[in-house]
Every structure is written in C-alpha cells, then in structure tokens.
SEZASE-870095 format. One record per residue (C-alpha): residue number from 1; residue in three letters; x, y negated, z. Coordinates in pm, whole numbers. Example, Ala and Ser with C-alpha at 12.3 -4.5 7.8 and 13.67 -1.06 7.14 Angstrom:
BEGIN
@drenza->1; kelum->ALA; X->1230; Y->450; Z->780;
@drenza->2; kelum->SER; X->1367; Y->106; Z->714;
This chain:
BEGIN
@drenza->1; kelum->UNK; X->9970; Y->-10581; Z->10807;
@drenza->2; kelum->UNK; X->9690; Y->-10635; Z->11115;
@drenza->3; kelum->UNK; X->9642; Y->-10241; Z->11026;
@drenza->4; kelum->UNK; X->9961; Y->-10138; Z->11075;
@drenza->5; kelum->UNK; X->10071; Y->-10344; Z->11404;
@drenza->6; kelum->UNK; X->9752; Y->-10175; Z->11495;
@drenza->7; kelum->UNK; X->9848; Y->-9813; Z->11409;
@drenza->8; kelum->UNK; X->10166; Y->-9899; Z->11590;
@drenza->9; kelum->UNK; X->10085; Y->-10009; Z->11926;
@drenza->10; kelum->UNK; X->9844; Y->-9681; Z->11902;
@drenza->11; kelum->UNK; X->10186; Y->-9509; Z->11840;
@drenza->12; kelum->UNK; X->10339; Y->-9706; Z->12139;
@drenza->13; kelum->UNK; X->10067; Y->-9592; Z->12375;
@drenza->14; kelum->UNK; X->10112; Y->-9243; Z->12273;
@drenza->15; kelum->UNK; X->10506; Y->-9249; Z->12329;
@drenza->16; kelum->UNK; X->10433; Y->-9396; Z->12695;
@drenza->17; kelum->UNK; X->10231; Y->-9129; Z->12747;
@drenza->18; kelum->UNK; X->10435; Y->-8854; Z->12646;
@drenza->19; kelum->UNK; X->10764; Y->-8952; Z->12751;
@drenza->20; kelum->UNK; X->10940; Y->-8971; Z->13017;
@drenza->21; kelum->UNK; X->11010; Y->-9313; Z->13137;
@drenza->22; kelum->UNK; X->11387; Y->-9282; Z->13111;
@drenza->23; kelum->UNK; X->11651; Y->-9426; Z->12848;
@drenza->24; kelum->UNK; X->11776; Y->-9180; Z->12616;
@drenza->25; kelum->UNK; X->12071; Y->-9363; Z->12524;
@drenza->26; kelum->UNK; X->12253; Y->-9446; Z->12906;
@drenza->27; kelum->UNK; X->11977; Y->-9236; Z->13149;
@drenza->28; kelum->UNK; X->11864; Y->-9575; Z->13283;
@drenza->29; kelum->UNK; X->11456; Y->-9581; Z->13446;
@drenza->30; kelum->UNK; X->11437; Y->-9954; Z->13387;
@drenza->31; kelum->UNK; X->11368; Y->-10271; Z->13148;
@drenza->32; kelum->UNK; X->11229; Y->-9992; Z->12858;
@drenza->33; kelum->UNK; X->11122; Y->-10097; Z->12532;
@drenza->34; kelum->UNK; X->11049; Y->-9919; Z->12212;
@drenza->35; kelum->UNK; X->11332; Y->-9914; Z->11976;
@drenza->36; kelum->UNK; X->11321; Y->-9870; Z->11612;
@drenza->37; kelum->UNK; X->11599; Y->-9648; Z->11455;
@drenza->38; kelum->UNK; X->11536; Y->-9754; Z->11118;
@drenza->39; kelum->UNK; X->11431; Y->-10101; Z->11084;
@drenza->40; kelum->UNK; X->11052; Y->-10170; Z->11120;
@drenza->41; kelum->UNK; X->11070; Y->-10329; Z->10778;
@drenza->42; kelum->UNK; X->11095; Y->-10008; Z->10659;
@drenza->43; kelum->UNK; X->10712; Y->-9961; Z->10681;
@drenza->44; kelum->UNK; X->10713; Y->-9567; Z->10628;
@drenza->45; kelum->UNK; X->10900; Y->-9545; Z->10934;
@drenza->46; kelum->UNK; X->10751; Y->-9743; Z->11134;
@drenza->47; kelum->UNK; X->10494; Y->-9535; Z->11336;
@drenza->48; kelum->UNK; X->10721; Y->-9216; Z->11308;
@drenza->49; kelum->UNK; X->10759; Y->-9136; Z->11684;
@drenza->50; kelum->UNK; X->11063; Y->-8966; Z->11578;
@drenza->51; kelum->UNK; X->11204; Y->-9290; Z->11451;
@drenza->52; kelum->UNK; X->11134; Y->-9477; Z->11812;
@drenza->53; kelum->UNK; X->11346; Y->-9418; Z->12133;
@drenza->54; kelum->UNK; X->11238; Y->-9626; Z->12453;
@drenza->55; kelum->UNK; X->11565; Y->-9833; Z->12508;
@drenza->56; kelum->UNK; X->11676; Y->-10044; Z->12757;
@drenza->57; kelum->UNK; X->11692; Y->-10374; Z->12736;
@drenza->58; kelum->UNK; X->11994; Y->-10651; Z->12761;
@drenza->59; kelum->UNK; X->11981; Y->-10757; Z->13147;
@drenza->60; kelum->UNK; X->12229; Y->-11028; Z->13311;
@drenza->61; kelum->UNK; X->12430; Y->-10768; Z->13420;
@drenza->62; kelum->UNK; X->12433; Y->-10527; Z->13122;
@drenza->63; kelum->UNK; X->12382; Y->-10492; Z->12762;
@drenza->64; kelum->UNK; X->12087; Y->-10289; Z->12700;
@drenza->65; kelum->UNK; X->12069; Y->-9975; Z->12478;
@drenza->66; kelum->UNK; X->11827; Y->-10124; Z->12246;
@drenza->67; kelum->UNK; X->12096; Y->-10409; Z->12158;
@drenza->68; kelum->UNK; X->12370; Y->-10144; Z->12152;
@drenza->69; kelum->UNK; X->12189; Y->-9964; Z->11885;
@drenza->70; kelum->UNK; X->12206; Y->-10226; Z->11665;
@drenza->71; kelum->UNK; X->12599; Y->-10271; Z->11689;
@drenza->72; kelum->UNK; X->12867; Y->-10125; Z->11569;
@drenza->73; kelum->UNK; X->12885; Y->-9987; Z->11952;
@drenza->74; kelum->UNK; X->12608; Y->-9709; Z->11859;
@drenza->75; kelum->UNK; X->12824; Y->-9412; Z->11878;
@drenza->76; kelum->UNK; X->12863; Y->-9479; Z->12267;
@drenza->77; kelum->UNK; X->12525; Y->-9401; Z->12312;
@drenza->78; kelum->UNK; X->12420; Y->-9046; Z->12453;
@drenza->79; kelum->UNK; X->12089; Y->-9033; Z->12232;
@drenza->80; kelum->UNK; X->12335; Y->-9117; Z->11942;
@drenza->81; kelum->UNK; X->12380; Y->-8766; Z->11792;
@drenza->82; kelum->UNK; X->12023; Y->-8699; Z->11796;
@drenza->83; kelum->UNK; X->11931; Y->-9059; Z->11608;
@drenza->84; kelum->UNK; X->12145; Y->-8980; Z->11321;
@drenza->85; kelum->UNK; X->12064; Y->-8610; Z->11296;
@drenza->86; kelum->UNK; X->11692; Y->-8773; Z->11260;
@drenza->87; kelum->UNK; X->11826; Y->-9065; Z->10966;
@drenza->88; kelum->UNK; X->12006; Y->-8826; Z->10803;
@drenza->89; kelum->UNK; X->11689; Y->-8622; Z->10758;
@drenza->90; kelum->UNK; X->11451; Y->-8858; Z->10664;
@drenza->91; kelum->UNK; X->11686; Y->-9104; Z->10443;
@drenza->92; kelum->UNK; X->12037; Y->-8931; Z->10394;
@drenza->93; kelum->UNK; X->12177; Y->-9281; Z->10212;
@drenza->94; kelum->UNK; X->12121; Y->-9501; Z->10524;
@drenza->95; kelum->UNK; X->12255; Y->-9201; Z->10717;
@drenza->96; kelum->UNK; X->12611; Y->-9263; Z->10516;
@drenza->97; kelum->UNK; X->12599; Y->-9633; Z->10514;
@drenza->98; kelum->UNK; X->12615; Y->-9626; Z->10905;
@drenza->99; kelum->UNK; X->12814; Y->-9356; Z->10926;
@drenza->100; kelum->UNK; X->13050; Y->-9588; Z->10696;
@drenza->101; kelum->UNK; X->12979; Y->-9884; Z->10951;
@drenza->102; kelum->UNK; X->13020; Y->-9683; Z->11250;
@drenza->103; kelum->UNK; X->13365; Y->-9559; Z->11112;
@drenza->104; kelum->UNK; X->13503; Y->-9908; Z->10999;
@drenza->105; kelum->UNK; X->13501; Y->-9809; Z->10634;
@drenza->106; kelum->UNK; X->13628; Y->-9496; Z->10693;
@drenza->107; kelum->UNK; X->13541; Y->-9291; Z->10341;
@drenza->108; kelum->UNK; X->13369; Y->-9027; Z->10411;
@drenza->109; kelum->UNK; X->13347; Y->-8797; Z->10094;
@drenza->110; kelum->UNK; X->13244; Y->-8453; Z->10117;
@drenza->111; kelum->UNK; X->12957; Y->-8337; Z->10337;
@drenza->112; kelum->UNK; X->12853; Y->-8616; Z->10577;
C-alpha cells in the first residue's frame, strides 16, 4: 500500500505540474484538490491521471466541485461530459450505474 500512496503523490506532482491551476468543473483558481473519478479503492485507477481532475473544495460560502462530484448534483458540473466519456471507456458498467443514479432510475436500455 506504502508503494502505491507513493506512486500516487508522484502522480499528484506530475498533474500540478502539467495543469493548469484552474477547476474543471465551475472555472474556479482556488481551494484545488485532486479528485478521484472512480473511487481510489479502485486501485487500477488510482494513478490514472485521466481518472483525477483538480476540484475545488467545499468553502463556507460554496460547495466545492470535488463534493459535487460525488452527488447526485454531478451533471451540473462543466467537466461532467468529459468524466463520463472517460468511465465509460475504462469501465462501461460503472458508466451505466451512474448514468442510472444521475437519471433517478431512469432505464436506460439501448446504447448508453
């Protein structure tokens, strides 16, 4: 495990290098973190750069992008297109389950 929070904050270095400081999800500059897509517990994801957007965070005044992610508010997010055109890719089941979520339980048979 020591390996892979290692490999990770190597992966977090490389994103704050390469990217511009600036919240995909609302255009914010401010309170970034790095924000997991798919869940960290899913290990093969975790240091996929593709898989980690630099989100805001919750302040007093507003509810951060990172926290909106993991809501059923995620479709209100500008980055959110580009998330799920990344789960879909990489794990096409958990792309349907949330699409489910995201939808209320709306079925969504055919080509989602």
């Amino acid at each position: 495990m020591s390996r892979n929070l290692s490999a990770l904050k190597q992966v977090y270095n490389e994103i704050d290098n390469e990217r511009e400081p600036i919240c995909p999800g609302c255009g914010c500059g401010t309170n970034l973190s790095h924000s997991h897509l798919i869940s960290r517990k899913r290990q093969e994801f975790m240091c996929d750069k593709r898989n980690i957007a630099l989100h805001c965070q919750s302040t007093p005044d507003k509810v951060g992008c990172h926290e909106i992610w993991e809501s059923s508010s995620r479709p209100t997010l500008l980055d959110y297109i580009s998330n799920m055109e990344y789960i879909r890719e990489v794990d096409s089941q958990l792309f349907r389950e949330m699409i489910v979520k995201n939808n209320d339980g709306l079925n969504i048979k055919g080509n989602v």
